[in-house]
CHARMM internal coordinates of N, CA and C (Angstrom, degrees):
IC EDIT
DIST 1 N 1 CA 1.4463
DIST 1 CA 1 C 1.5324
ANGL 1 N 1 CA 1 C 108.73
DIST 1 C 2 N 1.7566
ANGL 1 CA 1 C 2 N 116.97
DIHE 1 N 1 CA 1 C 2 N 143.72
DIST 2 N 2 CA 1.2167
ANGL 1 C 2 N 2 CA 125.20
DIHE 1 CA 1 C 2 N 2 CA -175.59
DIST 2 CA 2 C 0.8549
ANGL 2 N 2 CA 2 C 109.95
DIHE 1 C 2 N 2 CA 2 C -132.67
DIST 2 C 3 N 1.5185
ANGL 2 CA 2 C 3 N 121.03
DIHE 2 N 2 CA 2 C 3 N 144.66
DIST 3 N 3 CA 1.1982
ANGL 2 C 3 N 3 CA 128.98
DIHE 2 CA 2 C 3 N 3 CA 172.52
DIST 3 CA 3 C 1.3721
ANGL 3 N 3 CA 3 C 134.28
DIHE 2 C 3 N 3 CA 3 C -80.09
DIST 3 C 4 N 1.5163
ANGL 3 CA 3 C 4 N 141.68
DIHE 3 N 3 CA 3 C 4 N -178.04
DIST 4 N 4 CA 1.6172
ANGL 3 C 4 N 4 CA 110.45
DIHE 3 CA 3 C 4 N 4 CA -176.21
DIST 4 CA 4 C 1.6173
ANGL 4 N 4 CA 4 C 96.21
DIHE 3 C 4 N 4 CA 4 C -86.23
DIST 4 C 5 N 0.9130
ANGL 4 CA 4 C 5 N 109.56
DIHE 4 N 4 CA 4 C 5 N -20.58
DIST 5 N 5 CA 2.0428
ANGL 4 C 5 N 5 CA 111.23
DIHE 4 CA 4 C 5 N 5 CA -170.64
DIST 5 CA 5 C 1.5596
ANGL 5 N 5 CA 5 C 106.39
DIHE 4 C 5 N 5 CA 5 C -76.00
DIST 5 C 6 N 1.3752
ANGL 5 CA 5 C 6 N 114.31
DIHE 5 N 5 CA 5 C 6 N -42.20
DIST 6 N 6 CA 2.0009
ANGL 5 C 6 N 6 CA 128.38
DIHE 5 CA 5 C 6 N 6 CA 158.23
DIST 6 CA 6 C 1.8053
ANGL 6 N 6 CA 6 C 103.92
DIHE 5 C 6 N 6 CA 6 C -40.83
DIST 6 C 7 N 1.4139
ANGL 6 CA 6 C 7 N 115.17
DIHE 6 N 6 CA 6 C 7 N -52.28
DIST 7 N 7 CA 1.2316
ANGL 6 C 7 N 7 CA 108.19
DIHE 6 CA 6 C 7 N 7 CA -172.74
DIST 7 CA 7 C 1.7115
ANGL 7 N 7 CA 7 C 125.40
DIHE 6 C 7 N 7 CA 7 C -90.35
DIST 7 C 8 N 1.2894
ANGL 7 CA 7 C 8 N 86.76
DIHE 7 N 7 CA 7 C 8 N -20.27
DIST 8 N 8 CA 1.4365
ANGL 7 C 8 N 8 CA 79.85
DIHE 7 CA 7 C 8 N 8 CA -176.32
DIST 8 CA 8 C 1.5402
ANGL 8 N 8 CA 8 C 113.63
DIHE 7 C 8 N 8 CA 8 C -92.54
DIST 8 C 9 N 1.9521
ANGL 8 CA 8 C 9 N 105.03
DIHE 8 N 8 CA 8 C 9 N 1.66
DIST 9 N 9 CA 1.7073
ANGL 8 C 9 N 9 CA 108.22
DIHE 8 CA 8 C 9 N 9 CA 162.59
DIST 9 CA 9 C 1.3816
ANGL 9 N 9 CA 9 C 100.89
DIHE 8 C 9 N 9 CA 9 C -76.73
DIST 9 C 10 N 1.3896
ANGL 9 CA 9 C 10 N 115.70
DIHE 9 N 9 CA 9 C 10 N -22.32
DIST 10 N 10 CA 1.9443
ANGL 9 C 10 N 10 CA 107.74
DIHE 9 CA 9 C 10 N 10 CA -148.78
DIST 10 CA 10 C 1.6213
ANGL 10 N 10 CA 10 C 77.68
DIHE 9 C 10 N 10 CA 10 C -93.20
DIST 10 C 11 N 1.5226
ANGL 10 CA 10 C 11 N 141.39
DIHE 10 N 10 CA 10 C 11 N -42.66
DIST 11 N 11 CA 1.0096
ANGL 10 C 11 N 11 CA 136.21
DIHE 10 CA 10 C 11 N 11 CA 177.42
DIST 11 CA 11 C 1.8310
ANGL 11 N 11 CA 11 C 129.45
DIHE 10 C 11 N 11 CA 11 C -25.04
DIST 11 C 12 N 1.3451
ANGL 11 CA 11 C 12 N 99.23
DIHE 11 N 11 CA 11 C 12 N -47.37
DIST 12 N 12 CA 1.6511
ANGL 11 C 12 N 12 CA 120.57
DIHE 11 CA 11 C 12 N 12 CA 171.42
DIST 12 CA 12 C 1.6638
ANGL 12 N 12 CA 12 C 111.01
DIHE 11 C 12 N 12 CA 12 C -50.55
DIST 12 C 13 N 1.8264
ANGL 12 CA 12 C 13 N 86.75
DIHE 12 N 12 CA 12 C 13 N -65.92
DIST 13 N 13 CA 1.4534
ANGL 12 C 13 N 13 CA 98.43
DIHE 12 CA 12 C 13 N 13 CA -164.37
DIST 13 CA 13 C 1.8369
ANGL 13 N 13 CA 13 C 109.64
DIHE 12 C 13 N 13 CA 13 C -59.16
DIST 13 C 14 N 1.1582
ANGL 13 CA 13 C 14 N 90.55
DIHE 13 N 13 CA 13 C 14 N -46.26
DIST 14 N 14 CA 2.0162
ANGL 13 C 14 N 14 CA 106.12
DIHE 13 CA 13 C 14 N 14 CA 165.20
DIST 14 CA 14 C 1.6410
ANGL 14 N 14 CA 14 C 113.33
DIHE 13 C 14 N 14 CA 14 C -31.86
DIST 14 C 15 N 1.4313
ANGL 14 CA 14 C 15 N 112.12
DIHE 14 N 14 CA 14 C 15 N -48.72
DIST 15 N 15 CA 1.4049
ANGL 14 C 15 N 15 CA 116.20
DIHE 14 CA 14 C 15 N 15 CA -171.28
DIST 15 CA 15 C 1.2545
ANGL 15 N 15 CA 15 C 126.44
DIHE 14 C 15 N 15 CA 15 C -80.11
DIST 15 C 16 N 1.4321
ANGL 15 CA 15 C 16 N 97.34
DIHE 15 N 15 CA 15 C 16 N -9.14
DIST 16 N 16 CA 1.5377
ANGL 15 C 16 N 16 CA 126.59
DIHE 15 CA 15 C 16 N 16 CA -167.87
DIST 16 CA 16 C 1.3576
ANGL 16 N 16 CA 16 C 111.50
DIHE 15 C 16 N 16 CA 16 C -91.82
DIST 16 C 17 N 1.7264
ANGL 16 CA 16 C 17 N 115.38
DIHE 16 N 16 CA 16 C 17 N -38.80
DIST 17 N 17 CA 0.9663
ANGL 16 C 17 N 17 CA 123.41
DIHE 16 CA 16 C 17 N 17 CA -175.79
DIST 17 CA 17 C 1.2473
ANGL 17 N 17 CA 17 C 119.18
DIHE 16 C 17 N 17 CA 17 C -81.18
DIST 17 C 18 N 1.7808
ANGL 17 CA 17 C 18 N 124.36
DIHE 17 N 17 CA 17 C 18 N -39.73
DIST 18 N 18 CA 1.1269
ANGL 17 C 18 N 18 CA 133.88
DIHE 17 CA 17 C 18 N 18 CA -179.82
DIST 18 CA 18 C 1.5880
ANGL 18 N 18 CA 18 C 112.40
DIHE 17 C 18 N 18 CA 18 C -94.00
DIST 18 C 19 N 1.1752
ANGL 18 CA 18 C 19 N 133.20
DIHE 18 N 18 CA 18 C 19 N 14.36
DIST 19 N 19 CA 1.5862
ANGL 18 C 19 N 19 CA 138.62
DIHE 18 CA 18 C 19 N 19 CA 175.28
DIST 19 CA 19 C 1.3330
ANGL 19 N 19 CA 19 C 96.26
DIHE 18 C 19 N 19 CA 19 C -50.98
DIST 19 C 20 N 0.9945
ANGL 19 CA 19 C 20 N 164.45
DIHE 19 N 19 CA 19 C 20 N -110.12
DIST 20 N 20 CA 1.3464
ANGL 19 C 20 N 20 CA 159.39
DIHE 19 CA 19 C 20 N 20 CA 99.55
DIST 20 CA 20 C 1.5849
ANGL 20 N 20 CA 20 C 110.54
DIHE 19 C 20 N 20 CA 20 C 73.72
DIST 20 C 21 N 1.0400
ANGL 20 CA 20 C 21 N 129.58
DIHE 20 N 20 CA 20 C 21 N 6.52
DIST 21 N 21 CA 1.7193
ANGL 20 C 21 N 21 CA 112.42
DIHE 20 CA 20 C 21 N 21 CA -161.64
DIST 21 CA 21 C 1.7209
ANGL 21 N 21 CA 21 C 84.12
DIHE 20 C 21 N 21 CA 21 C -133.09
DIST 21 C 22 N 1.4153
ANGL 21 CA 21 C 22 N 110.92
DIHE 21 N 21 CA 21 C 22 N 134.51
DIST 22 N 22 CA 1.5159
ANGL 21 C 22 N 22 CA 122.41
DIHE 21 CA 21 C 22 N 22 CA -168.43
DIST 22 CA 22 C 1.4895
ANGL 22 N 22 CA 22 C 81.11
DIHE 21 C 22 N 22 CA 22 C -86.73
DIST 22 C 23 N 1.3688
ANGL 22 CA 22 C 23 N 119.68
DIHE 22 N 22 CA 22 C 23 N 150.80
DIST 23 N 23 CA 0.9126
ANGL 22 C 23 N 23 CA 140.81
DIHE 22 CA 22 C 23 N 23 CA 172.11
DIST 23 CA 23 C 1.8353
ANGL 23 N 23 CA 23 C 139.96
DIHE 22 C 23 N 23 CA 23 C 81.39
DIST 23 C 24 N 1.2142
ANGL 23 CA 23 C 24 N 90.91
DIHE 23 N 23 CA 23 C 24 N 12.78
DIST 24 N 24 CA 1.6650
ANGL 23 C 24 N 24 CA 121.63
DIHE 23 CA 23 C 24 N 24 CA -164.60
DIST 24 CA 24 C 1.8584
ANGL 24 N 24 CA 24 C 92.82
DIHE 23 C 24 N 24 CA 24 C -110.72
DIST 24 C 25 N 1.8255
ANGL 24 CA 24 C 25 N 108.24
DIHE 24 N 24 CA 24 C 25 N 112.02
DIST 25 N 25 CA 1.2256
ANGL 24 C 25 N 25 CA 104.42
DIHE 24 CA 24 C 25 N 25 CA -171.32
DIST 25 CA 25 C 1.3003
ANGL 25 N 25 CA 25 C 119.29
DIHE 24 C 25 N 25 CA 25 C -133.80
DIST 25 C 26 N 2.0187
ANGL 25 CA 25 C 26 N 98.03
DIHE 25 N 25 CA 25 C 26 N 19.07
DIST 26 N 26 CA 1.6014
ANGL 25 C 26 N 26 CA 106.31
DIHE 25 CA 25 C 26 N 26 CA -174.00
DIST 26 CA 26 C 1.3031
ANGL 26 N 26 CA 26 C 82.39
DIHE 25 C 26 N 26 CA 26 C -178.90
DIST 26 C 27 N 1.8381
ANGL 26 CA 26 C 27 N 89.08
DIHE 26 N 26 CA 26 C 27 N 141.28
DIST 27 N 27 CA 2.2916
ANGL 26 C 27 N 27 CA 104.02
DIHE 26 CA 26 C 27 N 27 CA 177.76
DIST 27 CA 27 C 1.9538
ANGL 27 N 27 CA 27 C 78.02
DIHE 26 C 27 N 27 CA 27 C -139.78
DIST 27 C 28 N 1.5621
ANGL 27 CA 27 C 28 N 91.83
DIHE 27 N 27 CA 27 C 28 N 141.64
DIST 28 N 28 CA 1.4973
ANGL 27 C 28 N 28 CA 96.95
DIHE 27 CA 27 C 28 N 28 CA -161.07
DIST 28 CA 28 C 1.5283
ANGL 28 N 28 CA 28 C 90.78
DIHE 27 C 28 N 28 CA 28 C -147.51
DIST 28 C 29 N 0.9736
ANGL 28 CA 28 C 29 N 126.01
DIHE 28 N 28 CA 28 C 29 N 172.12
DIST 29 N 29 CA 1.4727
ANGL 28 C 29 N 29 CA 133.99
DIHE 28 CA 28 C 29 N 29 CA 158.88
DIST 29 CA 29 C 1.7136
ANGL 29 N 29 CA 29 C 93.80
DIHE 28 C 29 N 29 CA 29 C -109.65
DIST 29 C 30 N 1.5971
ANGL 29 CA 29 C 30 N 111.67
DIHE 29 N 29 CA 29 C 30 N 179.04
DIST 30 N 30 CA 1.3473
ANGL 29 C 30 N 30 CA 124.19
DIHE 29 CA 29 C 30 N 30 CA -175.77
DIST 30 CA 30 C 1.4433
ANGL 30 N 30 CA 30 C 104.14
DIHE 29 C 30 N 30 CA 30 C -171.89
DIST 30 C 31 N 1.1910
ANGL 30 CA 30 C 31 N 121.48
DIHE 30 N 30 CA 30 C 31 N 150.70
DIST 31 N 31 CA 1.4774
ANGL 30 C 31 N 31 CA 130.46
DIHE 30 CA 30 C 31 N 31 CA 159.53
DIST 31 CA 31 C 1.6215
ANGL 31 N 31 CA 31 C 123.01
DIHE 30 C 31 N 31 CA 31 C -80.16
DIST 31 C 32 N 1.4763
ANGL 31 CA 31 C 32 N 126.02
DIHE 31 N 31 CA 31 C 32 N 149.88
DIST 32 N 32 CA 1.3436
ANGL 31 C 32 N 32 CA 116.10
DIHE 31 CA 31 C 32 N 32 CA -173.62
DIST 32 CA 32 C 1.4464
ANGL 32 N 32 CA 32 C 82.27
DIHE 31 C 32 N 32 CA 32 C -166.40
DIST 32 C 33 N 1.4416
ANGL 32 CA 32 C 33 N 102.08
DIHE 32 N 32 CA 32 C 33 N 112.80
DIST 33 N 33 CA 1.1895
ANGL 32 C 33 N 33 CA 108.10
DIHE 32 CA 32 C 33 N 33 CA -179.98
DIST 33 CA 33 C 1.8707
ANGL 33 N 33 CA 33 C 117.66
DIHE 32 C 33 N 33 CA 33 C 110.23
DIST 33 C 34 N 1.5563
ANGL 33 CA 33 C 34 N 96.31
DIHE 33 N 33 CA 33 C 34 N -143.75
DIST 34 N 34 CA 1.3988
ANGL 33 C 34 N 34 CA 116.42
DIHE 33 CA 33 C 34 N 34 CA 148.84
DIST 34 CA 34 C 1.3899
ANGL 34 N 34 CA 34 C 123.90
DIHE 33 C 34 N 34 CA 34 C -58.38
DIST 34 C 35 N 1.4534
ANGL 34 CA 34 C 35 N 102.70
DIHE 34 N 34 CA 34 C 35 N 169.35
DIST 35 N 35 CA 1.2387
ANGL 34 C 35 N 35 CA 114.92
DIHE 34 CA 34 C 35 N 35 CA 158.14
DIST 35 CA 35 C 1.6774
ANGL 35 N 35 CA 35 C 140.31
DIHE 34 C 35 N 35 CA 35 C -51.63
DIST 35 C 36 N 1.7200
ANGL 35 CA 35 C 36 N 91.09
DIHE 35 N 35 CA 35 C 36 N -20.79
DIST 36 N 36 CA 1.4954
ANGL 35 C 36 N 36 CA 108.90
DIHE 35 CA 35 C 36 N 36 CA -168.79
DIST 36 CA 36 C 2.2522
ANGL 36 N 36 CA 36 C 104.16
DIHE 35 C 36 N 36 CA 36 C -127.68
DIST 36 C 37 N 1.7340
ANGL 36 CA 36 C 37 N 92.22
DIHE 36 N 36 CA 36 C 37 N 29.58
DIST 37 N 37 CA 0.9333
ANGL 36 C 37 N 37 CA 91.08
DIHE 36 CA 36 C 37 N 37 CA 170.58
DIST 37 CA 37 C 1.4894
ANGL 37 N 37 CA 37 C 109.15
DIHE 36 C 37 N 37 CA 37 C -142.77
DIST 37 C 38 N 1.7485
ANGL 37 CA 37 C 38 N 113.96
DIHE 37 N 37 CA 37 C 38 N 117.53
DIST 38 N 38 CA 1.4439
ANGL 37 C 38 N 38 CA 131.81
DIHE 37 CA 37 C 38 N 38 CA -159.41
DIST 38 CA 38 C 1.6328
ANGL 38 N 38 CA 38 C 114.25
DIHE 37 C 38 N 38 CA 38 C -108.18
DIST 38 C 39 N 1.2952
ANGL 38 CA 38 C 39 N 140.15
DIHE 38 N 38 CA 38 C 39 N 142.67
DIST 39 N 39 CA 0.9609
ANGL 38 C 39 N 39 CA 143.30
DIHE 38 CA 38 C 39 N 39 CA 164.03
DIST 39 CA 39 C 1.5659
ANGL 39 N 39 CA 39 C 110.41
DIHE 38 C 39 N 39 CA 39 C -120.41
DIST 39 C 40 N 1.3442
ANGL 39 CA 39 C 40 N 111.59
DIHE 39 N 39 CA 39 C 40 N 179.99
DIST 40 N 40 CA 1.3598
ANGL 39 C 40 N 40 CA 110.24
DIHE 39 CA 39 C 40 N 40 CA 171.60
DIST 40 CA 40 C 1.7933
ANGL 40 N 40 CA 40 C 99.90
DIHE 39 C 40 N 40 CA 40 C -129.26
DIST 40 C 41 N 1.1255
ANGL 40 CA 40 C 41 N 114.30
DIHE 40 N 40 CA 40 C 41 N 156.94
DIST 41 N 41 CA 1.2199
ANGL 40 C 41 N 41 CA 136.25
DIHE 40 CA 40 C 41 N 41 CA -142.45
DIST 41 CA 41 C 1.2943
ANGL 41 N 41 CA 41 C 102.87
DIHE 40 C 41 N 41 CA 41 C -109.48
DIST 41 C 42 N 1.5813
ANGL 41 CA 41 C 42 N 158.51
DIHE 41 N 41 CA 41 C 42 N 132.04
DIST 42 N 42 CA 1.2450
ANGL 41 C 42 N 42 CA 138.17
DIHE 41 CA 41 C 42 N 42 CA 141.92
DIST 42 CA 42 C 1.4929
ANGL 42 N 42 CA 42 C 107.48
DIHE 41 C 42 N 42 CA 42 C -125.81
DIST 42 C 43 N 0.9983
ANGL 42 CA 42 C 43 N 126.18
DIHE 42 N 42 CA 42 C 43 N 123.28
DIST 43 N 43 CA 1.5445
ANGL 42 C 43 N 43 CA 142.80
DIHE 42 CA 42 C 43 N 43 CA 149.90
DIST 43 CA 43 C 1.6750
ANGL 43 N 43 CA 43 C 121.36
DIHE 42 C 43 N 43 CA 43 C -43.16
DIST 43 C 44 N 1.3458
ANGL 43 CA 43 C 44 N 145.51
DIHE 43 N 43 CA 43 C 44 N 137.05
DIST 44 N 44 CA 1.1758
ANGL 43 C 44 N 44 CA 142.18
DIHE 43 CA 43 C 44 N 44 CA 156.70
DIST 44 CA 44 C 1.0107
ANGL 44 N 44 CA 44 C 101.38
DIHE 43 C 44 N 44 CA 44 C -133.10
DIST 44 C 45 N 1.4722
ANGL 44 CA 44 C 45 N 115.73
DIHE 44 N 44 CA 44 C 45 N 174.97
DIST 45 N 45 CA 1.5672
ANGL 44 C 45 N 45 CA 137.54
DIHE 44 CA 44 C 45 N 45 CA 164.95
DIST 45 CA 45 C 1.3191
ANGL 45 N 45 CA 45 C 129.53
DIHE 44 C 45 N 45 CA 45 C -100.42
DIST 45 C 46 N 1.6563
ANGL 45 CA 45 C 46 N 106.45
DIHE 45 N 45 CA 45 C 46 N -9.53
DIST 46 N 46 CA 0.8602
ANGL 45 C 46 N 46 CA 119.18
DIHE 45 CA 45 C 46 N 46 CA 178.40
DIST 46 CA 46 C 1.6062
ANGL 46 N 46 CA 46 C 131.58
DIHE 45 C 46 N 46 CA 46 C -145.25
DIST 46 C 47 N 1.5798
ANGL 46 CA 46 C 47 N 128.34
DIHE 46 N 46 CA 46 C 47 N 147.31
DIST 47 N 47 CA 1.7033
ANGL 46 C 47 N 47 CA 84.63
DIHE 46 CA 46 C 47 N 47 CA 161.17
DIST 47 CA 47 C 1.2998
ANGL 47 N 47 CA 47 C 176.89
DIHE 46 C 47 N 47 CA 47 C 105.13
DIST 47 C 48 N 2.1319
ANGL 47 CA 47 C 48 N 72.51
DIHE 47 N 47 CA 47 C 48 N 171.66
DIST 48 N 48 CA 1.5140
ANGL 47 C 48 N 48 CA 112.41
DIHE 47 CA 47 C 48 N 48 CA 166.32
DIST 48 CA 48 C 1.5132
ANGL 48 N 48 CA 48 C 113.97
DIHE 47 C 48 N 48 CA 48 C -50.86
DIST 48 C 49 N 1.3920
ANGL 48 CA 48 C 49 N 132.24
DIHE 48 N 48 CA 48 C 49 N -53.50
DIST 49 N 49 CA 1.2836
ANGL 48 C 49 N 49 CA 136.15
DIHE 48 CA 48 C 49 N 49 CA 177.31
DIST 49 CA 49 C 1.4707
ANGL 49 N 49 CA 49 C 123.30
DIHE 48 C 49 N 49 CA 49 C -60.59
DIST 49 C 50 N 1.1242
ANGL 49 CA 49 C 50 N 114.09
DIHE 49 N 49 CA 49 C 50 N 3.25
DIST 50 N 50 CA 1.4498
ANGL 49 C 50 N 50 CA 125.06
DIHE 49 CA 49 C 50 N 50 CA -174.87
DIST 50 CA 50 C 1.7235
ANGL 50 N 50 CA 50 C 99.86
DIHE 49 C 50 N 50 CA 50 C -76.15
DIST 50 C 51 N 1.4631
ANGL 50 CA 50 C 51 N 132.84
DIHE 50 N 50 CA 50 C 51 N -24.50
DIST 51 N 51 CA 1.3140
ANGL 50 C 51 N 51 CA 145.97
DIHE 50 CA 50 C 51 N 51 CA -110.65
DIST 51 CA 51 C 1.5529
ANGL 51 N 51 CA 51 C 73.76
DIHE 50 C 51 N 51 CA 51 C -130.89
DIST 51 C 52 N 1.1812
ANGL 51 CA 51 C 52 N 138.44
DIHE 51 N 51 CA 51 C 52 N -48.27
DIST 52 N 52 CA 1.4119
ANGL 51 C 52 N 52 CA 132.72
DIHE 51 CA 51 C 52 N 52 CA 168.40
DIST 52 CA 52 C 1.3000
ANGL 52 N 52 CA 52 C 137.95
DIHE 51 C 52 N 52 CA 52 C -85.33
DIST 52 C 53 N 1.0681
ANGL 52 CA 52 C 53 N 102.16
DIHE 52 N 52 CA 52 C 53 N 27.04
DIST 53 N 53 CA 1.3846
ANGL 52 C 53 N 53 CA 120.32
DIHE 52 CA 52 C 53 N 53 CA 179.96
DIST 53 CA 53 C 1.7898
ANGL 53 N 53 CA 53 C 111.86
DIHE 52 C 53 N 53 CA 53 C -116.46
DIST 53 C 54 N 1.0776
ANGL 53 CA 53 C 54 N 103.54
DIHE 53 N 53 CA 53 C 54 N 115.72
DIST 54 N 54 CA 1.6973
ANGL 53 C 54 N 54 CA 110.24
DIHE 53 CA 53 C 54 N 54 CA 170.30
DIST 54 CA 54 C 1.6171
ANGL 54 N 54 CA 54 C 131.63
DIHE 53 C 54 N 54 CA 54 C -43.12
DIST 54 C 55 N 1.3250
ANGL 54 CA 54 C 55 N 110.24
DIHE 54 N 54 CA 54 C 55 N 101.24
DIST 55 N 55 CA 1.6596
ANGL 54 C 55 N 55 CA 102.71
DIHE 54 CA 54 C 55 N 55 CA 169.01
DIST 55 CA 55 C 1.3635
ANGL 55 N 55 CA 55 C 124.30
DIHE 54 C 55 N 55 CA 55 C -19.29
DIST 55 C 56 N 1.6859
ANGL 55 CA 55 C 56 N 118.50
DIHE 55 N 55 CA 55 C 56 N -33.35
DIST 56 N 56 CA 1.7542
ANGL 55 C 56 N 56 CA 119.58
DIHE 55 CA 55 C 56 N 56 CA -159.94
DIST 56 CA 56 C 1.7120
ANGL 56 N 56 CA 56 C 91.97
DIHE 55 C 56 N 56 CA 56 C 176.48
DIST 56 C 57 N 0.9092
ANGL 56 CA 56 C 57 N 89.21
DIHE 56 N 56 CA 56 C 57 N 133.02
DIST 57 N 57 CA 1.8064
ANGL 56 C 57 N 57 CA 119.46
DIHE 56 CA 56 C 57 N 57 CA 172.78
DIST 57 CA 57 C 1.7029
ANGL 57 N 57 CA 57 C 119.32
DIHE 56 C 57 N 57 CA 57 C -123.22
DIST 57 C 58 N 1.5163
ANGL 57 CA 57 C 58 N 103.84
DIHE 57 N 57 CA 57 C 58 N 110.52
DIST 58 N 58 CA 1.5016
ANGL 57 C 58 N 58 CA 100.45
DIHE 57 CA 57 C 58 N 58 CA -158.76
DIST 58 CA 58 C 1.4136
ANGL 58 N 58 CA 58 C 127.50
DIHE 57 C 58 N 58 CA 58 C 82.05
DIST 58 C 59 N 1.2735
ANGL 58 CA 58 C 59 N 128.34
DIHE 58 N 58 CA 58 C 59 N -26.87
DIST 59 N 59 CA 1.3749
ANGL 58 C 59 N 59 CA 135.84
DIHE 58 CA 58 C 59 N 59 CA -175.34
DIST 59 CA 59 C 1.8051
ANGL 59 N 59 CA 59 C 83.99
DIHE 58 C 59 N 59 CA 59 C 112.50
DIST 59 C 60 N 1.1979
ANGL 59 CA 59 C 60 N 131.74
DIHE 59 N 59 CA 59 C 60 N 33.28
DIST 60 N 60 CA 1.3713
ANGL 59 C 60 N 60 CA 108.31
DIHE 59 CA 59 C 60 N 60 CA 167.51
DIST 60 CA 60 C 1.8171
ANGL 60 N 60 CA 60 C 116.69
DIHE 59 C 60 N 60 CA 60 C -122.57
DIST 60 C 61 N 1.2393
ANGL 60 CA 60 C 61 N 118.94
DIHE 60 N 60 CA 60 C 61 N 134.09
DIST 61 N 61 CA 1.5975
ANGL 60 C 61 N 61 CA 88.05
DIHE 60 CA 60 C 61 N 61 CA -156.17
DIST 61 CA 61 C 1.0923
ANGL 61 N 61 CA 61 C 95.22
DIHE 60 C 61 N 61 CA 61 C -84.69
DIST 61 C 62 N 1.6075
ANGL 61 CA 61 C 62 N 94.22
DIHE 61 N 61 CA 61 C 62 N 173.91
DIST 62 N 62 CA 1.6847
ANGL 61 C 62 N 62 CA 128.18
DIHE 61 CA 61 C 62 N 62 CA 175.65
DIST 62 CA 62 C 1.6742
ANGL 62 N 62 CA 62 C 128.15
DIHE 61 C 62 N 62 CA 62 C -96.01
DIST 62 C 63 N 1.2318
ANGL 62 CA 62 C 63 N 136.37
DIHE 62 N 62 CA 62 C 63 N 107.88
DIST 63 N 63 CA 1.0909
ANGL 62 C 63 N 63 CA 150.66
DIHE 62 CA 62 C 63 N 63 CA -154.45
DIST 63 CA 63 C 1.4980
ANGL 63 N 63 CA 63 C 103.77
DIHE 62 C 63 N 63 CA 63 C -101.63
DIST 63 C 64 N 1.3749
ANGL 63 CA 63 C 64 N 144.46
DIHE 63 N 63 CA 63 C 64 N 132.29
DIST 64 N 64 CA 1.2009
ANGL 63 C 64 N 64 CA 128.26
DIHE 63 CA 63 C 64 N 64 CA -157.30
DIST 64 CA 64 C 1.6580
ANGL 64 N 64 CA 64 C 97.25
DIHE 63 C 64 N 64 CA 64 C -169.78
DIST 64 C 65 N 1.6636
ANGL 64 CA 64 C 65 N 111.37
DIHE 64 N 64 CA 64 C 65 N 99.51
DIST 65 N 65 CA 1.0700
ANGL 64 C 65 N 65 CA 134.03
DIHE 64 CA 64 C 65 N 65 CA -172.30
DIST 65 CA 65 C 1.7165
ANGL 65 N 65 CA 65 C 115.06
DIHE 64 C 65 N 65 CA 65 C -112.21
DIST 65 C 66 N 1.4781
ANGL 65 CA 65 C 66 N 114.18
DIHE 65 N 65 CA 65 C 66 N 129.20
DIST 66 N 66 CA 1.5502
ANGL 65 C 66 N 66 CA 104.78
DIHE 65 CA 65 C 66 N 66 CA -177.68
DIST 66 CA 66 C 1.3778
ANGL 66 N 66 CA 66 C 98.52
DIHE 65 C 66 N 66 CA 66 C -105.02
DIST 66 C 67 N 1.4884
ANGL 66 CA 66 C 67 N 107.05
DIHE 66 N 66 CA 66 C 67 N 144.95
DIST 67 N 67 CA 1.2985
ANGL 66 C 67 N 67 CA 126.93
DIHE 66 CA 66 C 67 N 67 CA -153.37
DIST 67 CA 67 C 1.3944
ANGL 67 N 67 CA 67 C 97.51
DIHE 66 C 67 N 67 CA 67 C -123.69
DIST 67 C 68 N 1.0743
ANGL 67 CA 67 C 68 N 127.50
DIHE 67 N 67 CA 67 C 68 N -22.10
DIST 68 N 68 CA 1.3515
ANGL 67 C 68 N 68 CA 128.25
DIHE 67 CA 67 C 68 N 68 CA -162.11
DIST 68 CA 68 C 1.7733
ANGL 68 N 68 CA 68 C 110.16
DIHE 67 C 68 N 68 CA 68 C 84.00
DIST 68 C 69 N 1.6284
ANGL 68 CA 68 C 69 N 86.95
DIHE 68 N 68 CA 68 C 69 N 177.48
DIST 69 N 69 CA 1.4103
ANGL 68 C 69 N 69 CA 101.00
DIHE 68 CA 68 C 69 N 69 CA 161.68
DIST 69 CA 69 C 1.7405
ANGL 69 N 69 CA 69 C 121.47
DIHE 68 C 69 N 69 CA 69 C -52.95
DIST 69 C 70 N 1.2812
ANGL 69 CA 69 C 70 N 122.25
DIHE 69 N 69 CA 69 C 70 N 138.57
DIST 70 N 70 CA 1.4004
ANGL 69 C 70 N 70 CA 130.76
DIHE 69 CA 69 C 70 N 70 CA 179.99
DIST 70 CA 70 C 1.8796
ANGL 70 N 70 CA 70 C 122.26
DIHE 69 C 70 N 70 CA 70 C -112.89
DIST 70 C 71 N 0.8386
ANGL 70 CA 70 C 71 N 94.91
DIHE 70 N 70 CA 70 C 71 N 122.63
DIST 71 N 71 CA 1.4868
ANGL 70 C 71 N 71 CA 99.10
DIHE 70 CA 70 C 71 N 71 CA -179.36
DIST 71 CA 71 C 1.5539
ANGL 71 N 71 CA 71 C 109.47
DIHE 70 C 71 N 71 CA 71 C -119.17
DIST 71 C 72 N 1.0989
ANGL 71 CA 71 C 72 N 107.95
DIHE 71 N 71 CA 71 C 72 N 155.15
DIST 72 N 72 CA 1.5513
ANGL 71 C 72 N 72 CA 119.62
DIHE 71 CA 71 C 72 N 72 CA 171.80
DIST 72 CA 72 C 1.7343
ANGL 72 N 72 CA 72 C 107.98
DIHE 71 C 72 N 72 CA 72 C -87.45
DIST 72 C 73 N 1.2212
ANGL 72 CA 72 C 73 N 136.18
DIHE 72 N 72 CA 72 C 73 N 143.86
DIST 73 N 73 CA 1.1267
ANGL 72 C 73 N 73 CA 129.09
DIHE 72 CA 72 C 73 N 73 CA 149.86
DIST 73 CA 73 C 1.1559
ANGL 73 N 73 CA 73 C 140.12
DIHE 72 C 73 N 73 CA 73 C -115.68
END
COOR INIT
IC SEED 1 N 1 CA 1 C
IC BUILD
């Protein structure tokens, strides 16, 4: 279990790590659970990109949903 202040440090380091990974198109925090239970969020497009993304950053886990392709409208 994480806190929102746990995730939104592991959040940084998260963005830092995966800058670099094609297909990664959103780093988010999320709730799971309680109120006093935090995850961090990652978006892909695909996937293949799921495979570079970390189980847990900090001890906080990693949530990793494909969204597809993203467009603006």
């Amino acid at each position: 279990m994480a806190t929102i202040d746990q995730a939104r440090a592991a959040k940084r380091s998260l963005r830092e790590r995966i800058a670099q990974v094609d297909g990664v198109c959103g780093v988010g925090l999320a709730q799971r659970g309680d109120a006093h239970d935090w995850v961090l969020q990652v978006n892909v497009t695909t996937v293949g990109a799921r495979k570079d993304v970390p189980p847990a950053v900090e001890g906080v886990p990693v949530r990793v949903h494909v969204v597809g392709a993203v467009q603006a409208l």
